[in-house]
N, C-alpha and C positions, 0 to 999 in steps of 0.2 A: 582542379577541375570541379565543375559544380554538377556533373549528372544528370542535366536536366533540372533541378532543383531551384537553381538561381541563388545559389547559399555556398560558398566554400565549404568545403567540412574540414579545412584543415583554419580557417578562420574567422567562423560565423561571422563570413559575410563584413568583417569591417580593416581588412586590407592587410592587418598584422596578423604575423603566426602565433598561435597563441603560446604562453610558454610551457616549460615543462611540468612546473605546477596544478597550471588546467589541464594538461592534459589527464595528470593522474587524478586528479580532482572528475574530471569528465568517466575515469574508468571504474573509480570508488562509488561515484554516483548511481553510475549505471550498473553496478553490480547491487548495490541497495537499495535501486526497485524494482530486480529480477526478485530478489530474495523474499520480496514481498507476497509474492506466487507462492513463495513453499510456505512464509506466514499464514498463508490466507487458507491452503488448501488443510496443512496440520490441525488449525483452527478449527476449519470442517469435520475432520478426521477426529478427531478427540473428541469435539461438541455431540458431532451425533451419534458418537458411540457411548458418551456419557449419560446424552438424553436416555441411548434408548437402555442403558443398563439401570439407571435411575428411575423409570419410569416403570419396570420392571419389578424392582422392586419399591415401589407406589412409597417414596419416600416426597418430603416437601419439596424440593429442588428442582424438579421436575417442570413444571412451569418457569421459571427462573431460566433455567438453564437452556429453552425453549425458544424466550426473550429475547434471550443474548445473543444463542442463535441466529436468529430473526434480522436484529436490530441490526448486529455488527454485518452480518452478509448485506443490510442493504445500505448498510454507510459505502462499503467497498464501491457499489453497484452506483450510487451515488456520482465518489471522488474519481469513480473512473469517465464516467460518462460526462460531469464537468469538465474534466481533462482533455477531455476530447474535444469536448466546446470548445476550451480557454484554447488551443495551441490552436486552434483552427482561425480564431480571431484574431491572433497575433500577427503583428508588422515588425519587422527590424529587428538588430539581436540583441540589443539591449532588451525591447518587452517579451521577448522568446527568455532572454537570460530572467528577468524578473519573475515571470509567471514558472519558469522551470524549480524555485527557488522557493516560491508558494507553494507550490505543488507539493514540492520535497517535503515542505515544514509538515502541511497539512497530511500527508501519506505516513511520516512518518509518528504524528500523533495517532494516527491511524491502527500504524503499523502497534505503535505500543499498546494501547487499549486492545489488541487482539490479543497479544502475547499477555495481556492481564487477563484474558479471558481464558484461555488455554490454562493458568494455572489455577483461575478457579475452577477449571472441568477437573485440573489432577487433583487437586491440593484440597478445595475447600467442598465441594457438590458433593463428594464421597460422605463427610460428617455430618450434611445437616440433615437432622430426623425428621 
């Protein structure tokens, strides 16, 4: 049944069931850009409790750590608002498959540049004078 949609959801729309692979493939996916929520929000969490204990104590980092702030919330603010563009443009499931697959790559470089950010709010912002 397509739900109104015009899209099977047991076979994106191109006549075959998909197989077991995608499907687990479809569940690992989507559970690894839920996760990107708890990345982004921890990122938050740590960043601005970093800034504000660093800044507190009027050390260098303090700007820096501001930046990255800054920069990384609006890459998110960005990749999601393209996202929305791109699926909204798409026809057929092959360029839904393709663009879901960019998306991934690019989210998940995303995703890691935050998780490098978070360590340097623990790891590295603490040391510098």
């Amino acid at each position: 049944m397509c739900y109104g949609t015009g899209q099977c959801r047991y076979c994106d729309g191109t006549g075959l069931p998909k197989s077991a692979l995608d499907r687990y493939r479809d569940i690992l996916l989507s559970f690894w850009w839920i996760s990107w929520f708890g990345i982004i929000a921890s990122f938050l969490l740590v960043g601005v409790w970093e800034h504000w204990y660093i800044s507190s104590q009027r050390r260098g980092a303090s700007r820096f750590s501001l930046t990255l702030l800054i920069v990384t919330s609006l890459l998110w603010v960005l990749f999601y608002a393209v996202e929305e563009k791109a699926r909204a443009t798409v026809d057929g499931a092959k360029d839904k498959q393709v663009v879901v697959e960019l998306l991934t790559i690019i989210g998940t470089v995303l995703a890691i540049f935050t998780l490098l950010g978070i360590f340097f709010f623990i790891y590295i912002a603490p040391r510098i004078q």
